[in-house]
N, C-alpha and C positions, 0 to 999 in steps of 0.2 A: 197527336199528329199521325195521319193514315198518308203514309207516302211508298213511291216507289224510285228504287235506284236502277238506271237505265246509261247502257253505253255499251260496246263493244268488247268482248272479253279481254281481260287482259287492263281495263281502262284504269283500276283499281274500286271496283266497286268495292269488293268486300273489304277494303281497307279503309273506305270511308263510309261504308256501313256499320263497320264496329263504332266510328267515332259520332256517328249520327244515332245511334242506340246509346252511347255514354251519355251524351251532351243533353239528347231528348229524354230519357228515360223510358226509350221503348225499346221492344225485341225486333232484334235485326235477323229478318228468316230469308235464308241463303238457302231455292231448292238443290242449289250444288252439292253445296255442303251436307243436306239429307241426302240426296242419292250418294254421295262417296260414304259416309258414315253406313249406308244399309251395302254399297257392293263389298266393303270392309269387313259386314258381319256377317257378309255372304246369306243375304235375306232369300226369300225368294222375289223381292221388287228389285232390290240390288242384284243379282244375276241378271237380272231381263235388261237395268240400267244400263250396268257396264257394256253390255253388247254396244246400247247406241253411243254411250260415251264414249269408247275405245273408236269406233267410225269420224267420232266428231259431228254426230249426230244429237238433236235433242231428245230427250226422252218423252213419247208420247202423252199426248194433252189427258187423255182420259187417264192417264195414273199419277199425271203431276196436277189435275184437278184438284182429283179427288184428297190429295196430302195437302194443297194448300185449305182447302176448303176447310178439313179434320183440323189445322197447326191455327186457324185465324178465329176460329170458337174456340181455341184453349185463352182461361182467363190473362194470361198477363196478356192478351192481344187486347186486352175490351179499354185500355185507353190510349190505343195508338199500337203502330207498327211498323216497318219499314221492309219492302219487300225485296230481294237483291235475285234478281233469275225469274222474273215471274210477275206480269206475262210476258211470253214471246212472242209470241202470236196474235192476229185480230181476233180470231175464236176464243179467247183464253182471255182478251178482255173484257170481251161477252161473258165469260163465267164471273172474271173478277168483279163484276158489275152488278151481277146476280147475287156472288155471295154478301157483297156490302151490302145490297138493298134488302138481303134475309135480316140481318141485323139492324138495319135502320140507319147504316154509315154511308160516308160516301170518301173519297181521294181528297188528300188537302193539297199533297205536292206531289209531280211527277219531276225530281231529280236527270239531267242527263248531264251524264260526264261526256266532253269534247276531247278527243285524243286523237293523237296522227297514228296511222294504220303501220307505218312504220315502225314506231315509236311500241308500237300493241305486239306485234310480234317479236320485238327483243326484250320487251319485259316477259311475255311469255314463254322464250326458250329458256331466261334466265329462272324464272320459278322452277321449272320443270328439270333445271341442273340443281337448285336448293332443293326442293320438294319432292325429287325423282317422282313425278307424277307422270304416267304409262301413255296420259290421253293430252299431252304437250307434248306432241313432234309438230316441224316444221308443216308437215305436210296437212298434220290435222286443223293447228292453226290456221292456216289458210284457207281451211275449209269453213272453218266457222266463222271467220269473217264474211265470206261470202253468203255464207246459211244469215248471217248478221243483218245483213247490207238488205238481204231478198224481204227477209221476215220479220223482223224485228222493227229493224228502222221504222219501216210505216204506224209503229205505234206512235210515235215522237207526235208524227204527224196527226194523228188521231186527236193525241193527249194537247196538244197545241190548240185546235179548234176547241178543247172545252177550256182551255186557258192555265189549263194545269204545269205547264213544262217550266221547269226554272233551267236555262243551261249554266252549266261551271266549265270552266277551263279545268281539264282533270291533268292537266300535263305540270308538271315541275316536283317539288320536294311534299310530302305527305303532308307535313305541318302548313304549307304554304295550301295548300289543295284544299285541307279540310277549313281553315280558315275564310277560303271563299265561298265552301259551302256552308260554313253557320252564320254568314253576312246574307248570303240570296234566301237562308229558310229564314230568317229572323226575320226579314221585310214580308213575308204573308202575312 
């Protein structure tokens, strides 16, 4: 399975990405989770990242390209994947488009999680007092919602026209959440 997990930060992707990488038996590539692992080892990709991450800005196409492109030719990618952060953008599904069809692949599911925007910023102050993460303040949240709303969403809409979009209700208990997403990927 070649899919992507799509929703508004905070939705709980990455928590139903690990269970969709369990359940499928594919790698769940988080470029979040790469940019905080490189500003952590204080890279030089990570210095330039955190800049935009600390704004609540995303980090530029041409260097989150070029890392998904390198991470989806490494072999445990070659019988499925599941993308969490990526793409953002309509240009960046013009690459993601490019890279599958170097390979000869194409998208089986385009995953979105459904969540109330309210609901997204008190899960995300509440990580950011577990996880003391720098780049969850109120203030930045709010930006990236809106960064969310501007750029992102119109992928949905994109991915809808090729028929790809499965939506989930991502709101309630984690067991209950991931449960309705291995009901909607089981029916492709």
């Amino acid at each position: 399975m070649r899919s992507i997990i799509m929703g508004p930060p905070g939705a709980g992707k990455g928590t139903q990405a690990r269970f969709v990488s369990e359940r499928f038996g594919i790698p769940a590539i988080s470029t979040g989770d790469i940019f905080r692992a490189n500003v952590s080892q204080g890279t030089p990709l990570g210095v330039e990242a955190k800049r935009y991450m600390d704004a609540g800005d995303y980090v530029p196409d041409s260097i989150t390209n070029d890392m998904v492109r390198h991470r989806l030719a490494e072999p445990d990618c070659a019988s499925g994947f599941l993308l969490d952060g990526y793409p953002r953008t309509l240009a960046q599904v013009e690459v993601l488009d490019d890279i599958l069809a170097e390979s000869s692949t194409a998208l089986d599911a385009v995953l979105s999680l459904v969540v109330d925007r309210d609901e997204v910023v008190t899960r995300l102050l509440q990580r950011a007092r577990t996880e003391g993460r720098s780049d969850d303040t109120e203030e930045v949240i709010r930006h990236r919602q809106e960064l969310y709303a501007e750029q992102t969403a119109p992928l949905i809409d994109a991915y809808k026209q090729r028929g790809l979009v499965v939506e989930v209700d991502g709101l309630g208990e984690v067991g209950e959440v991931a449960e309705r997403i291995a009901a909607a990927l089981s029916d492709l």
